[in-house]
N, C-alpha and C positions, 0 to 999 in steps of 0.2 A: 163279513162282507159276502153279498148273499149273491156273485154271480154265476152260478148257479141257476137260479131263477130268472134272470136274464138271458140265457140260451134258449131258457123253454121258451122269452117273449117272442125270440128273433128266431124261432122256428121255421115260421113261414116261408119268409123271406131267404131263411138259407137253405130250404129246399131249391126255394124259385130258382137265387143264385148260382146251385148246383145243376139245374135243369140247363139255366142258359149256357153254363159253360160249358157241359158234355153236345149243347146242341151244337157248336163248334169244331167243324172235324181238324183236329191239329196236328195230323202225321206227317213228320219231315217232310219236304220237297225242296225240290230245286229254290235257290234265294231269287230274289222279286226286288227289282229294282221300281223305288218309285219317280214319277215325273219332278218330285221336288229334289233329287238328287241322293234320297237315303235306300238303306239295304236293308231288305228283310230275310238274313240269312238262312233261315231255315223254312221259307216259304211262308203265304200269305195265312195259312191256317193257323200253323205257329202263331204267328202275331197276333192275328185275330181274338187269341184265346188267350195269348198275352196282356193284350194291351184292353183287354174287358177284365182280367182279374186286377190289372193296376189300378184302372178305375174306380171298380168297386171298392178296391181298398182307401182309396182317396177317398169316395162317397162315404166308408163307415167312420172316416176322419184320424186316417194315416197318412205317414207322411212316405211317400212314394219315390221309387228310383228307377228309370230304364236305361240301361247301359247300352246304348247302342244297338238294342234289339238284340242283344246275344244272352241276356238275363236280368233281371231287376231285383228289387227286392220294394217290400213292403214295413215301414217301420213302426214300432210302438214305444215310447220312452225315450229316456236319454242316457248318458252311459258310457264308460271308456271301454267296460266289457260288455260284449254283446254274447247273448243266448241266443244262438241261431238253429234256425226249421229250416227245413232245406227239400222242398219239394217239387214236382216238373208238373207242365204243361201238355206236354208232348204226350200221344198218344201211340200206339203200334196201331197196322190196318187192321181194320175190323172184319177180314173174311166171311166165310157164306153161312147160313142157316139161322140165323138170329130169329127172335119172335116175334122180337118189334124194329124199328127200326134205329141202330145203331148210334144215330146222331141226332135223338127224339129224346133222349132223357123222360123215356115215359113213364109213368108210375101205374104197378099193377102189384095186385098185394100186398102193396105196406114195401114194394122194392120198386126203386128208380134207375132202369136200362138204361145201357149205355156203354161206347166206349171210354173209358176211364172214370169210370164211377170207383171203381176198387183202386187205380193204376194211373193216375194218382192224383184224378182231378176233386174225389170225393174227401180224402184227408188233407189237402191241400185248403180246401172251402171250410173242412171242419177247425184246421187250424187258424182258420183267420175268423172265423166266428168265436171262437173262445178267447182271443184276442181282442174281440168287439165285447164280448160281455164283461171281460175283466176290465177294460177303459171303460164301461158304461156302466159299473156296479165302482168305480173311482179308483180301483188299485191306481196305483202308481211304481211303478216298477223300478228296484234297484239298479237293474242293468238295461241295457238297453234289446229290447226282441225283436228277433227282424227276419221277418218270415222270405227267405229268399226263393227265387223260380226262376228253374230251371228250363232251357226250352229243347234238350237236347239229347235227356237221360235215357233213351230208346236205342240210340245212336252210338254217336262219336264221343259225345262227354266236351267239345269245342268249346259249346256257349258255357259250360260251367269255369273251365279254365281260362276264360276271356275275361270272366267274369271277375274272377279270384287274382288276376293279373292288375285289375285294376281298382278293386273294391277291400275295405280290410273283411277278412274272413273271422266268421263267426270264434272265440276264445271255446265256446263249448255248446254241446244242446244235440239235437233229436232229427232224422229224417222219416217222414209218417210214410214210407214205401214198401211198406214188406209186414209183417204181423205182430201182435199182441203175444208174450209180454214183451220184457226187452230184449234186442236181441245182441250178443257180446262178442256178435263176431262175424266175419263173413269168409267163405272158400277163395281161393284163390277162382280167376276168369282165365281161360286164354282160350281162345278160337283160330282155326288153324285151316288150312284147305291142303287135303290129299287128292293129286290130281294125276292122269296117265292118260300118254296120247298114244292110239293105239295103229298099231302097221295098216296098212290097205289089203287089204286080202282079195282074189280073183274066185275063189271059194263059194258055188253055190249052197244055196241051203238058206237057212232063215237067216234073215237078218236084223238086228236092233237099229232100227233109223233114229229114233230118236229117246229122251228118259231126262223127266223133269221130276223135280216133287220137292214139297215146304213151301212158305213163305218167309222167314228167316232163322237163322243161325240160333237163337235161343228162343225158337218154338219148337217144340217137337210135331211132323209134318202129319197132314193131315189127309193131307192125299197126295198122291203120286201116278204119272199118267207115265207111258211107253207105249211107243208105235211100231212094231213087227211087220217085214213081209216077208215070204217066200214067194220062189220063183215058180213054186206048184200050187196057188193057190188052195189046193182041195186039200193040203194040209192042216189047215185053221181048223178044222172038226175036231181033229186032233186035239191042239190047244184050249178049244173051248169045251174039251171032256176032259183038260189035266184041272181047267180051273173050275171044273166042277165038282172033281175029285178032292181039289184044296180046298175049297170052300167047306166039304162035309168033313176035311178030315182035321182042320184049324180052326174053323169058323169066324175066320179071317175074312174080308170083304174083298172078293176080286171079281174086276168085272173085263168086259170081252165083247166087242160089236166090231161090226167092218166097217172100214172107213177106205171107200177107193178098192183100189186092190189090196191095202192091209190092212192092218187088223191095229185095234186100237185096244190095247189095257190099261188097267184103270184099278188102283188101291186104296180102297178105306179106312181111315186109323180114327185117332184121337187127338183132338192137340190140346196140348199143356204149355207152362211152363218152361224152357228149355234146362231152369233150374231143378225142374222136379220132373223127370222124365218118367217118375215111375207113372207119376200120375195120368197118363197118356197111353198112345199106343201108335208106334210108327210106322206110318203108311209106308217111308221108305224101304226100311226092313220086313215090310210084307212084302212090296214088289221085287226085293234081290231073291228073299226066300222064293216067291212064285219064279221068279225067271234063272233060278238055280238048276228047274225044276226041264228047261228045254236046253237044248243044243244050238248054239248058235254059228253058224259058218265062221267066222273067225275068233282064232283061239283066242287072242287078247280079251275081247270080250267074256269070252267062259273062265280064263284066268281071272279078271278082276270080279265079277260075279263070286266067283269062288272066295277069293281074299275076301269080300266083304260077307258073305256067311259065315267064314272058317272065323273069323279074327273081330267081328263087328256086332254084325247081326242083331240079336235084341237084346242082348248084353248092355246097359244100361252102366256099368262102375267099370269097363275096362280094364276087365279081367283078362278077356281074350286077345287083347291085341297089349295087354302086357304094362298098364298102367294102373292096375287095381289098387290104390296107395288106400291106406285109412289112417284113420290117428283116431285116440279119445275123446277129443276137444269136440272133431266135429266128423265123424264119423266116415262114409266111406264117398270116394270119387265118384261123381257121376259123369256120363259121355252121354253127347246127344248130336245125332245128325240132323243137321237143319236141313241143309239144300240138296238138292243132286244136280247136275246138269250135263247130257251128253250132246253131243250133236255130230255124230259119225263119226269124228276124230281123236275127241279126247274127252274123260270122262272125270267131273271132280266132284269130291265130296268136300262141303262144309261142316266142321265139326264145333261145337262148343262141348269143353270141357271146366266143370268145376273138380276143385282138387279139394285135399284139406290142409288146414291152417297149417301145418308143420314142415307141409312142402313148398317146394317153387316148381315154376312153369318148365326149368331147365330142368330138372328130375321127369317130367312127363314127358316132353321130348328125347331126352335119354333113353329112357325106359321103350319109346315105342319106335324106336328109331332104326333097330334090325330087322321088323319085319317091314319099313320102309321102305328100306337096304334092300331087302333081300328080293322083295316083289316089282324092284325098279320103277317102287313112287316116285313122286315129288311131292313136295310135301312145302307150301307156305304160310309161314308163321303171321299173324295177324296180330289183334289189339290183346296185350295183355294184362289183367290187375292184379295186383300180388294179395294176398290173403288179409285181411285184419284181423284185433282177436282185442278186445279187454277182459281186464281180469273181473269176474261176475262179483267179488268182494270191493269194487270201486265203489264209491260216492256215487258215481252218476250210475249205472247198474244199479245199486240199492235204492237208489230214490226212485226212478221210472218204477220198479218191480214194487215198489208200497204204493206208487199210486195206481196202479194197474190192480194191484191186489186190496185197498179198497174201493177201488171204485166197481168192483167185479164181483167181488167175496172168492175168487180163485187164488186160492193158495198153496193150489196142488202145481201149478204149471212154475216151469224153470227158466232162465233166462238160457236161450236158442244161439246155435252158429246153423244159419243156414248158406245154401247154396245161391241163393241170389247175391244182385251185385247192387248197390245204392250208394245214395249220397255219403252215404255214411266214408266213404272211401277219398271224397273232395276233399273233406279239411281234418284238422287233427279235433279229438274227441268228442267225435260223433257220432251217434249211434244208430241203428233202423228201430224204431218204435209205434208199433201196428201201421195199417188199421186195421189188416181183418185181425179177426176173433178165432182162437181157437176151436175147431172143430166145423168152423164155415169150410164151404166147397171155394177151393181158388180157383176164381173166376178171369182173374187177371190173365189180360191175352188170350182168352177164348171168347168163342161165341154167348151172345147172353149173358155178358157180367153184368153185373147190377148188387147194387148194395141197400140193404133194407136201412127205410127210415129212421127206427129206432137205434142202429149201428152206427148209426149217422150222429143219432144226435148224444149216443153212449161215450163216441171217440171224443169227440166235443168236449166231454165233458172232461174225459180224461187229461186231453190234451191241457185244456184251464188248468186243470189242477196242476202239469206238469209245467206248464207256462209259470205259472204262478209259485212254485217252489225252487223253481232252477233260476228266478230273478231276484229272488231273496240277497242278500245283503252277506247275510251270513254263507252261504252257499259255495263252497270252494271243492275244486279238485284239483289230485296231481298232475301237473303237465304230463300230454302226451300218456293220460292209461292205458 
């Protein structure tokens, strides 16, 4: 059964298909009521990019489902047990410095820009094209596959639980949102807000009027801005010789112009991932380190500055503020500050924290809760997801890891608990399985993601093969690995 050969026909075409759906900008907003009386809960972009991958999937001659515009699914076969894919539409905002433009799906060397080419509109398109070659090379499948989409995986997680409220959920199968080979497990998520309002002070001297920076919670920020005045103007020479002094003595990016009567600063980082913070570099924690570095008229202010160098800072595994946890499984906790927000009264950090698989969220809380205490935080708890983990000796583990390793010749790479969070977490025995590739740059959530063609049509292929052996007949696992 040679399909196979039929991915290579439908090449084209599932480029094009990939162009059109990244040309779709689909980041959350506000829901959209239409004149005939329905809701598009997660705004018109969402849908947009919805209701053209439903189509498509109709057009390649599936049979199709929208639940209310909260999520759909796409079917192939028939079946009591379904082998469920489970991937989103939704995209995160696409921030500044791109090459091309963001929602052009443009093709330059053999890669096709965009926001969610990697994240997750590209394994998304690849899953339903190997779906299309295997109905078109005639398999017929013993269970039923049903490639379900998600509109919300960026976010809240709503439309998938509205979804699963109402729909039967996949018995077992694969989310293509996070990397190659399989992966056996996921960190625990919790996100949390430390926040402090601080005294009025009559206190001349400098002042912090304002301190913004990130775009959200599991990005690591990319910039961060702060507006300073004093009441002596001719001060600012001052500041703009400490951040010249910083710049040669970090080679950190800090910048400094007048704005009015104050003075406007300005930090340049890296953004990543908020799962992989190494991979980045945080604008926020440049600008506490540079404003460590002056005096400012009220002590509140130089107090919290301080806790957030003493106990924060670039410390990436929350060491310093006392939640360093590791295990074997999946190695050691990362911290990442997404947000800041001050506005002369109170000042709050957004934190995402991944943990490892051996702990809970209430151990992390625990753990960082006297220097809380002690620096008369406040501290609000947010969305939390507990850890997954299967054992890398399952059925379903050994079968993704043989078709990963021939479809690859990679027999060196081992089945992963990473730091992200995915579908894999919605239903019972589901795993994250690629799309990127070992030793690709993760592009996901930064500027200039883009995934090369041949990746494109490599996952594809994978994916068939893994379509096509997890719908076998014979094919069983233990509930709940």
């Amino acid at each position: 059964m040679d399909y196979l050969k039929k991915i290579e026909e439908n090449r084209e075409l599932q480029i094009q298909t990939l162009q059109d759906l990244v040309s779709i900008k689909s980041v959350q907003s506000n829901p959209v009521a239409t004149k005939d009386g329905e809701v598009y809960p997660f705004g018109k972009g969402v849908q947009d990019a919805f209701a053209y991958t439903l189509n498509k999937g109709k057009e390649l001659g599936f049979e199709i489902k929208n639940v209310d515009h909260y999520g759909g699914h796409i079917d192939y076969g028939v079946g009591d047990e379904i082998v469920g894919i489970l991937g989103h539409l939704d995209v995160v905002p696409e921030g500044d410095g791109w090459s091309f433009d963001p929602y052009s799906g443009a093709v330059s060397d053999g890669y096709i820009y965009g926001r969610g080419t990697l994240d997750d509109k590209g394994p998304v398109i690849a899953v339903l094209f190997a779906m299309k070659a295997l109905k078109d090379a005639g398999y017929v499948p013993s269970k039923k596959v049903r490639l379900i989409l998600g509109l919300d995986e960026e976010t809240s997680w709503n439309g998938m639980a509205y979804y699963g409220q109402r729909e039967q959920m996949p018995n077992y199968g694969f989310t293509p949102d996070a990397e190659f080979p399989a992966l056996n497990g996921e960190k625990g998520i919790v996100s949390f807000e430390i926040a402090k309002k601080f005294a009025k002070t009559q206190n001349m001297g400098l002042e912090l009027r304002s301190l913004t920076g990130g775009a959200a919670a599991n990005m690591v920020a990319e910039h961060a801005r702060a507006v300073v005045k004093h009441d002596t103007p001719e001060s600012y020479g001052q500041i703009r010789e400490l951040a010249a002094a910083y710049r040669e003595e970090t080679g950190y990016k800090i910048g400094v112009k007048g704005v009015g009567k104050s003075l406007e600063i300005t930090s340049d980082g890296k953004s990543a991932h908020g799962a992989t913070p190494e991979a980045g570099l945080n604008a926020i924690s440049i600008m506490m380190d540079f404003l460590g570095r002056l005096n400012f008229s009220n002590d509140d202010v130089n107090d919290f500055i301080q806790f957030y160098n003493t106990y924060i800072g670039f410390d990436l595994n929350g060491e310093q503020i006392g939640c360093g946890f590791c295990d074997e499984p999946s190695g050691k906790l990362t911290l990442n500050v997404g947000l800041v927000s001050y506005d002369r009264e109170s000042i709050t950090l957004t934190i995402n924290v991944r943990y490892p698989v051996t702990y809970t969220d209430e151990q992390v809380f625990a753990a960082i809760t006297p220097l809380i205490n002690k620096y008369d935080l406040g501290i609000i708890k947010g969305r939390a997801q507990a850890p997954i983990f299967m054992n890398p000796e399952s059925p379903m583990i050994k079968t993704l890891m043989e078709v990963y390793q021939q479809n690859t010749g990679d027999y060196e790479s081992k089945p992963l608990v990473i730091g992200g969070g995915t579908y894999a977490r919605a239903a019972k025995n589901i795993v994250a399985f690629g799309g990127m590739f070992p030793g690709d740059p993760d592009l996901m959530h930064q500027k200039d993601e883009r995934l090369s063609i041949e990746k494109l049509m490599k996952m594809t292929k994978i994916y068939a093969d893994a379509i096509y052996k997890l719908s076998q007949a014979e094919f069983r696992i233990t509930e709940e690995e």
